[in-house]
N, C-alpha and C positions, 0 to 999 in steps of 0.2 A: 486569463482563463475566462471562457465563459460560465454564464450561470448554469447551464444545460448540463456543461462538462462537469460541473462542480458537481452538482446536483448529483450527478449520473455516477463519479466515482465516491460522493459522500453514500450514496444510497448499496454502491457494492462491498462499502468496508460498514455497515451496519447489520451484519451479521458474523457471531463469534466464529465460526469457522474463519471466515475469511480475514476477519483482525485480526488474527492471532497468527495466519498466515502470511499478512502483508507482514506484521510486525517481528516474525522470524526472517523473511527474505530479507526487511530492512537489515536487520541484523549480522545476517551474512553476507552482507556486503555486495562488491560486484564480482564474489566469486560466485554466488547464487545457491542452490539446491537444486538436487535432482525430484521430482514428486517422492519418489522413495523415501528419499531422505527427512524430506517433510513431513510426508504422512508419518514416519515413525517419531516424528521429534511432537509432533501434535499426536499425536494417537490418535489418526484418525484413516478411516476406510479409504484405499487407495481409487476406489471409485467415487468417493463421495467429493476426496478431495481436488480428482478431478475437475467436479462440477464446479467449487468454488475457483479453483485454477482459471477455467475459463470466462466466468462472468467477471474474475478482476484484469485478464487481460482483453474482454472486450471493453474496461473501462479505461483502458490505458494504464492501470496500475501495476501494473507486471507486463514482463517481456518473456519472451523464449528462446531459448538455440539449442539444435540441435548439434551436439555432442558427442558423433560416431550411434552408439546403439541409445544413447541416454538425450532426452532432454534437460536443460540448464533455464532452471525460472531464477529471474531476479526482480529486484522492485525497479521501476521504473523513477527514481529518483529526481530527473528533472519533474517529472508529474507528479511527485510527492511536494515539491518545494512552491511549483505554480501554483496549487491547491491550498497551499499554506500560506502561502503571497495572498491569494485569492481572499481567503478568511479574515487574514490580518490588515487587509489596504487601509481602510480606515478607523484602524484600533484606538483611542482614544485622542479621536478626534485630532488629528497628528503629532498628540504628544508623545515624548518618551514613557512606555511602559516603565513601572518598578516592578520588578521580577523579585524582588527579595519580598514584596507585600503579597504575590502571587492576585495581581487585579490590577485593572488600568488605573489611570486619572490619577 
């Protein structure tokens, strides 16, 4: 991934509307949510969550299909993992993390 890219979907998941909505669609898998559905599990204005809908799919962090009358967001998963490859390339210094100490080295 580039840094641009990085940058660009780290800067669209830095507002709580939109983390809380990546991190619902993560959740639901690749069956996804309809905005309906979203906006009532976040409590949030189906206009508003619109807007966030669209700034994480121009960051590539979300996908759409349409679905007869319904559209189907899901998280964009390869670009969740890049992002996290991205973060993690050189995590201490190549060694193995301890995850039980919750810290590198």
């Amino acid at each position: 991934m580039e840094e641009n890219k990085a940058i660009q979907s780290l800067a669209a998941l830095a507002q709580t509307v939109r983390l809380r909505a990546f991190r619902a669609l993560v959740a639901a898998g690749p069956q996804g949510l309809t905005p309906g559905q979203l906006a009532e599990q976040l409590e949030v204005a189906a206009t508003t969550l619109s807007f966030h809908l669209k700034e994480m799919l121009h960051a590539g962090l979300v996908n759409q299909e349409r679905d007869g009358r319904h559209l189907i967001y899901r998280a964009e998963f390869a670009h969740m993992n890049a992002l996290l490859d991205y973060l993690t390339e050189h995590c201490c210094q190549g060694q193995p993390c301890e995850a039980s100490r919750n810290t590198c080295c």
